[in-house]
C-alpha positions in Angstrom: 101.1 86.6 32.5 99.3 84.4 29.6 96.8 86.0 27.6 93.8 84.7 27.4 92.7 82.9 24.5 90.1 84.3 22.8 86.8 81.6 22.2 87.0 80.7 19.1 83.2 79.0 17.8 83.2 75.6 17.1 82.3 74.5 13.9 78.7 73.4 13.2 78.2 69.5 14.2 76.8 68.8 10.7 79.9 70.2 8.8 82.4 67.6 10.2 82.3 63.8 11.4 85.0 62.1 12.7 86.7 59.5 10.5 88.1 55.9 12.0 91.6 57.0 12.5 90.5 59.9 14.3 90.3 62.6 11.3 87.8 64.6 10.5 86.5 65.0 7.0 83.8 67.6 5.8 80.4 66.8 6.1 78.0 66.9 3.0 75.0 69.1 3.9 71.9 66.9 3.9 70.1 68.1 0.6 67.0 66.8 -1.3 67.8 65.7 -4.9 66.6 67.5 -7.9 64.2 66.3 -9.6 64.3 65.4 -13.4 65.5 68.5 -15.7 62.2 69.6 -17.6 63.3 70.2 -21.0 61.0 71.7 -24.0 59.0 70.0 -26.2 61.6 70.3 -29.0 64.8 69.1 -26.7 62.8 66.5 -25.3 61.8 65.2 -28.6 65.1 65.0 -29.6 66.8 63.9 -26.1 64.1 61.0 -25.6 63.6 60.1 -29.4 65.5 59.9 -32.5 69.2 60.5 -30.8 68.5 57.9 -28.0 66.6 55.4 -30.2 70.0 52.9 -30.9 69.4 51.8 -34.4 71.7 48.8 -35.8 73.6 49.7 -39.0 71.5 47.8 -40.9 68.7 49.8 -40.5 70.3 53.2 -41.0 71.3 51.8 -44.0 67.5 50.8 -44.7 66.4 54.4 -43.6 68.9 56.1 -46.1 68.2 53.7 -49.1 67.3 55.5 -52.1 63.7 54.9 -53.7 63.5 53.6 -57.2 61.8 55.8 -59.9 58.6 54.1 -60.1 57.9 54.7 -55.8 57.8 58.5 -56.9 55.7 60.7 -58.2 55.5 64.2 -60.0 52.8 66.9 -58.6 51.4 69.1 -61.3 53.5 72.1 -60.1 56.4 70.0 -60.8 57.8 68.8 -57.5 59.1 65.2 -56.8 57.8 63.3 -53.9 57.5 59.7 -52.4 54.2 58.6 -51.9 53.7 57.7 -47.8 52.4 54.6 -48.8 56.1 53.3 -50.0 57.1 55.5 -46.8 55.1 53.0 -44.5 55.7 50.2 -46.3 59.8 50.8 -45.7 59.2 51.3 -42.0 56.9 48.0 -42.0 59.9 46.4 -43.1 62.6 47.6 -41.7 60.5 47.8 -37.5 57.7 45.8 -38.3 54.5 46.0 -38.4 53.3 47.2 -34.3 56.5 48.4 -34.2 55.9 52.7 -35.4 53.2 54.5 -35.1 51.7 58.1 -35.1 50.1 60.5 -32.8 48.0 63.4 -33.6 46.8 67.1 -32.0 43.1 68.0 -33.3 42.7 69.6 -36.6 42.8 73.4 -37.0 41.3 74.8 -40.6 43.0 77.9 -41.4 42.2 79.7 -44.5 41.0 77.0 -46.6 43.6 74.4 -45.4 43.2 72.0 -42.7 46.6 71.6 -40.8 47.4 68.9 -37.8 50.3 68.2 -36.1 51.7 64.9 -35.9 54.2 63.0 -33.9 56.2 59.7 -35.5 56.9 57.4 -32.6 58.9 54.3 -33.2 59.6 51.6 -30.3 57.3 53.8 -27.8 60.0 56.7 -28.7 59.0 60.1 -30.4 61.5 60.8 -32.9 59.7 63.2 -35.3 57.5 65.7 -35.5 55.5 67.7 -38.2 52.4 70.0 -39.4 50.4 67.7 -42.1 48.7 69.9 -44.3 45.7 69.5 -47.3 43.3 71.8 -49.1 39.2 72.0 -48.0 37.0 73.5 -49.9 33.6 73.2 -47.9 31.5 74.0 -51.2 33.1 71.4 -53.1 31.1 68.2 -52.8 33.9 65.7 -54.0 35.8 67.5 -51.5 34.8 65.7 -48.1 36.4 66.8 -44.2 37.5 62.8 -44.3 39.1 63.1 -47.4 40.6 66.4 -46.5 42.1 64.9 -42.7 43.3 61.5 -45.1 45.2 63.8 -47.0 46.7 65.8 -43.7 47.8 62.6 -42.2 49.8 61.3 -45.2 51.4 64.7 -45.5 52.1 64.1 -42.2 54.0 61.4 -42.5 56.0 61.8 -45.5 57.6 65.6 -43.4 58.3 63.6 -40.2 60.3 61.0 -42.6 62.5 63.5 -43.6 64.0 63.5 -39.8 65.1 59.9 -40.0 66.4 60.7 -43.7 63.9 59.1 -45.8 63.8 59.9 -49.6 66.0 63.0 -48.7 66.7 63.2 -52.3 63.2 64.6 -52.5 63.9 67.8 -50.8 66.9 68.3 -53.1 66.6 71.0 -56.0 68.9 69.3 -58.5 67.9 65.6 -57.8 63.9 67.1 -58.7 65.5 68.7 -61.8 67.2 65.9 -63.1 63.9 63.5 -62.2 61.5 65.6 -64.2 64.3 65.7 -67.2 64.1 61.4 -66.7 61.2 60.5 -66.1 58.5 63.8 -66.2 56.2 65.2 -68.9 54.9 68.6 -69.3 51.8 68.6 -71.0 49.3 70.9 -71.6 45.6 70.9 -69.8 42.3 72.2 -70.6 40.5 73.7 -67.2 37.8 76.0 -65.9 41.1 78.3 -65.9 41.9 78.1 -69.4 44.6 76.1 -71.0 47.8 75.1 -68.6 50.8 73.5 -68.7 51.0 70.5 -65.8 53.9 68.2 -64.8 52.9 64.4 -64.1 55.2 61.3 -64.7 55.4 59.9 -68.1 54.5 56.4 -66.9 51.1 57.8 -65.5 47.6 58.2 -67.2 46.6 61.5 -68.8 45.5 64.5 -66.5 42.4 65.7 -66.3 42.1 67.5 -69.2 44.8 66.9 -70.8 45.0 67.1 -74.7 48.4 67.5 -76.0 52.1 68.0 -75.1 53.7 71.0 -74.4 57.0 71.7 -76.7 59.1 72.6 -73.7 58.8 69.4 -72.3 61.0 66.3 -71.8 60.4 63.0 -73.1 58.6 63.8 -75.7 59.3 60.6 -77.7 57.8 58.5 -74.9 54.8 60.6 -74.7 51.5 58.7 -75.7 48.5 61.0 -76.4 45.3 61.1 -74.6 43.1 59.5 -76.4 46.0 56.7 -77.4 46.3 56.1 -74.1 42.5 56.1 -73.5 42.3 52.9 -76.0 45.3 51.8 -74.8 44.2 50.8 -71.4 40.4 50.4 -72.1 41.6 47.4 -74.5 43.7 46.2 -72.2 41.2 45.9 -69.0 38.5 44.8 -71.6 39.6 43.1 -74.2 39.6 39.3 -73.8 43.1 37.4 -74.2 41.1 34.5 -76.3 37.8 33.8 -78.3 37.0 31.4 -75.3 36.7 34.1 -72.7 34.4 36.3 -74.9 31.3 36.0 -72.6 28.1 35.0 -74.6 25.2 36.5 -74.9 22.9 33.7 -72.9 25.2 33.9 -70.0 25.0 37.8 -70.2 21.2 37.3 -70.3 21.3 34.7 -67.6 23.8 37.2 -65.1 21.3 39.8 -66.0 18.9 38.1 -64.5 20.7 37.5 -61.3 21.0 41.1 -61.2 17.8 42.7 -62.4 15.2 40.5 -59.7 12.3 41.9 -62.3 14.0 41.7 -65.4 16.8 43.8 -66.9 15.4 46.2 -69.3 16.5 48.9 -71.7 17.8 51.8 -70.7 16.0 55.0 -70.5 16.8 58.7 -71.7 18.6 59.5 -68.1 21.2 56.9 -68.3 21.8 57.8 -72.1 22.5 61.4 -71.1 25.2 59.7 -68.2 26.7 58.0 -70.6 27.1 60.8 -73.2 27.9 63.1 -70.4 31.2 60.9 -69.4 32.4 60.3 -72.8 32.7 64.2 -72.8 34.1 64.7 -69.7 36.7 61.7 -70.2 37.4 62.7 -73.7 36.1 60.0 -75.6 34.9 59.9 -78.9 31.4 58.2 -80.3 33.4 56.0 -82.5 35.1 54.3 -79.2 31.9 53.6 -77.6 30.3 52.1 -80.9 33.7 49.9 -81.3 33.6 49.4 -77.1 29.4 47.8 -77.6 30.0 46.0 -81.1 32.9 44.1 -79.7 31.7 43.8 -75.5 27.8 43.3 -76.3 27.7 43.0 -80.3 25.4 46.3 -79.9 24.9 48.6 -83.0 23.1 51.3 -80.9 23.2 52.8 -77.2 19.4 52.2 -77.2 20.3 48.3 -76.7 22.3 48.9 -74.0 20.7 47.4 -71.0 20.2 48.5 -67.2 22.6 45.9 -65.9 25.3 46.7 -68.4 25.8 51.0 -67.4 27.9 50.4 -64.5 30.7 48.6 -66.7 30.3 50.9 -69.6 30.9 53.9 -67.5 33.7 52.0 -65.6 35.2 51.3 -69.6 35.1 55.2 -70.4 36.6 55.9 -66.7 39.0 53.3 -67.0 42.1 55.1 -67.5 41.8 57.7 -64.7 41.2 54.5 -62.1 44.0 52.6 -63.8 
């Protein structure tokens, strides 16, 4: 007598389907797709950006190009950075000009300092990513929110370089050493903080304050003093290259006129004391005024000076902080 068999379930109609020759193959369950992986801000960045961006050799070699001497510059403190104007002038070049760009979050001011992220984006692609940073000091008048945000974004700039390896040498202890020993200065300044020794680079014009070199300090055989320097670049802007170019007085008189609707008359006790006032704070001496009048004006006296002419006397004793 058979036994009977005992019922054995079939298998679940979705689980098999029956192949041409009569096999039977497993069936894929029927199962939605997964949508795209959300990644963090960071991994995305990176995933979507700088390692996906497909750059030719020729520009990584553009990117990791060293700068020349003369595109950096020396902070007082004594660090070596590239200015971001060289930075965007490099990108210009190397992705043209509509090519990068830069996002921003709002500004946050957090103990005296204004911070704001920023994001570099080049061909549409984020690739970098950094906090800009500047001083603000509300009670200082020369010390605007604009000029304060300015300064924020082209700090900006020059940390999200660093990513693509711009002027990396900047962020290299022994390349900053042996830059301030080539081409730095130390000098001594006079401040509302007493006398200090500043850093600038010995190709640039005095500090603010400055008066004299500090013995520690490289270069000292290239160093030109302030008020050297002052005369220096004063006679240079002013000084015409020929007799011919020396402007004569009827012409002065006549452009004075085009100036002054009413006349151009002698200056008052006000403008004297501006002009006296910047020859302190710019740390210029009487005698270079007199010489700066006799030889632009053929003036013996500040009382000659007229209305039309302050603007370019002050922009003469200002000269070499503008240059």
């Amino acid at each position: 007598m058979k036994k009977p068999r005992r019922h054995q379930p079939k298998p679940p109609q979705q689980a098999l389907h029956t192949r041409r020759d009569g096999g039977t193959l497993a069936h894929r369950p029927a199962v939605a797709p997964q949508g795209p992986l959300t990644l963090p801000a960071t991994m995305a960045l990176a995933g979507m950006g700088l390692s996906q961006l497909g750059l030719t050799e020729s520009e990584r070699q553009a990117l990791l190009a060293p700068f020349s001497d003369h595109e950096m510059e020396i902070l007082p403190s004594g660090e070596v950075y590239t200015p971001w104007v060289y930075l965007g002038a490099r990108l210009n070049q190397i992705f043209g000009p509509g090519n990068w760009g830069r996002m921003s979050e709002p500004p946050q001011e957090k103990g005296g300092s204004i911070i704001q992220k920023w994001t570099l984006l080049i061909r549409g692609r984020p690739v970098a990513e950094a906090y800009g940073e500047a001083r603000y000091i509300a009670a200082n008048p020369k010390h605007s929110w604009g000029k304060a945000l300015e300064t924020a974004r082209s700090n900006g700039l020059t940390r999200t370089c660093k990513d693509l390896g711009m002027a990396a040498q900047c962020w290299m202890r022994r390349f900053q050493y042996t830059y301030r020993l080539r081409q730095g200065v130390l000098v001594k300044t006079r401040g509302k903080h007493g006398v200090e020794s500043q850093w600038r680079h010995i190709d640039s014009p005095p500090l603010p304050g400055e008066f004299a070199i500090d013995e520690r300090s490289p270069n000292r055989e290239r160093y030109i003093a302030p008020n050297e320097a002052h005369r220096a670049a004063g006679e240079a802007l002013w000084r015409p290259t020929t007799e011919d170019e020396q402007p004569t007085v009827d012409r002065q008189e006549a452009r004075a006129a085009e100036l002054v609707p009413y006349g151009d008359g002698l200056i008052g006790k006000e403008a004297r004391k501006a002009i006296f006032a910047a020859l302190k704070t710019h740390e210029r001496s009487e005698s270079d005024l007199k010489a700066f009048l006799k030889q632009q004006w053929g003036y013996d006296s500040t009382r000659q000076i007229r209305q039309s002419q302050v603007t370019a006397l002050l922009d003469y004793l200002r000269a070499p902080y503008d240059l």
